[in-house]
N, C-alpha and C positions, 0 to 999 in steps of 0.2 A: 504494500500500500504506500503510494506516494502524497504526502504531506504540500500543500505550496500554502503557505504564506505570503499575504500582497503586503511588500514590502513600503509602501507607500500606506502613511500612519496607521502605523500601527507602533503603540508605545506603552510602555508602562510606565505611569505617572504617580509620585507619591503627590497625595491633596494633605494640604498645608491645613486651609482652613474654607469655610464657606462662608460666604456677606452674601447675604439675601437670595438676587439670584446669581453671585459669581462664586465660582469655587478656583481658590488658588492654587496652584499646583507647581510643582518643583519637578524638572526631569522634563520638561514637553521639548520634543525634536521640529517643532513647525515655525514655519516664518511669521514675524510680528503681525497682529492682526487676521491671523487664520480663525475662521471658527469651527469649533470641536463640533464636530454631529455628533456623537456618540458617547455615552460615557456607562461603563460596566465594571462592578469592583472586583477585585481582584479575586480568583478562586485557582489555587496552588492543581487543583485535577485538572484544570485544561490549560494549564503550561505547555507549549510545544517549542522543544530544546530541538531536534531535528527536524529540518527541512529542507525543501528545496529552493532556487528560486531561478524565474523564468530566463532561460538564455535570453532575453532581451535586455532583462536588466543589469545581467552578466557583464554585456560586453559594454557598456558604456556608466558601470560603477566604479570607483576608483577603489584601490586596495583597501581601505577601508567600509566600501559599501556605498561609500555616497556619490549621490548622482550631481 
């Protein structure tokens, strides 16, 4: 069975604190002014440590992974 994860936000974020409706967060990988769609707390059983990812993002990731 082959795993892919889309490398494109996806992040684990420690939440600092929340102000009404903002929640502060330490760790975000996105550019100033992105907004978060999505937010799911953290559950250790669906951690995925192996994966693949798409030879497109392969060839134009620098050795660190960023595009």
């Amino acid at each position: 069975m082959e795993i892919r994860v889309n490398p494109i936000g996806l992040t684990l974020v420690r939440v600092i604190k929340r102000e009404a409706a903002r929640i502060l967060g330490q760790g975000l990988d996105f550019f100033d002014g992105t907004p978060i769609l999505d937010l799911k707390r953290y559950r250790a059983k669906y951690r995925v440590d192996e994966f693949t990812l798409p030879e497109w993002f392969r060839k134009i990731a620098d050795d660190k992974g960023y595009v």
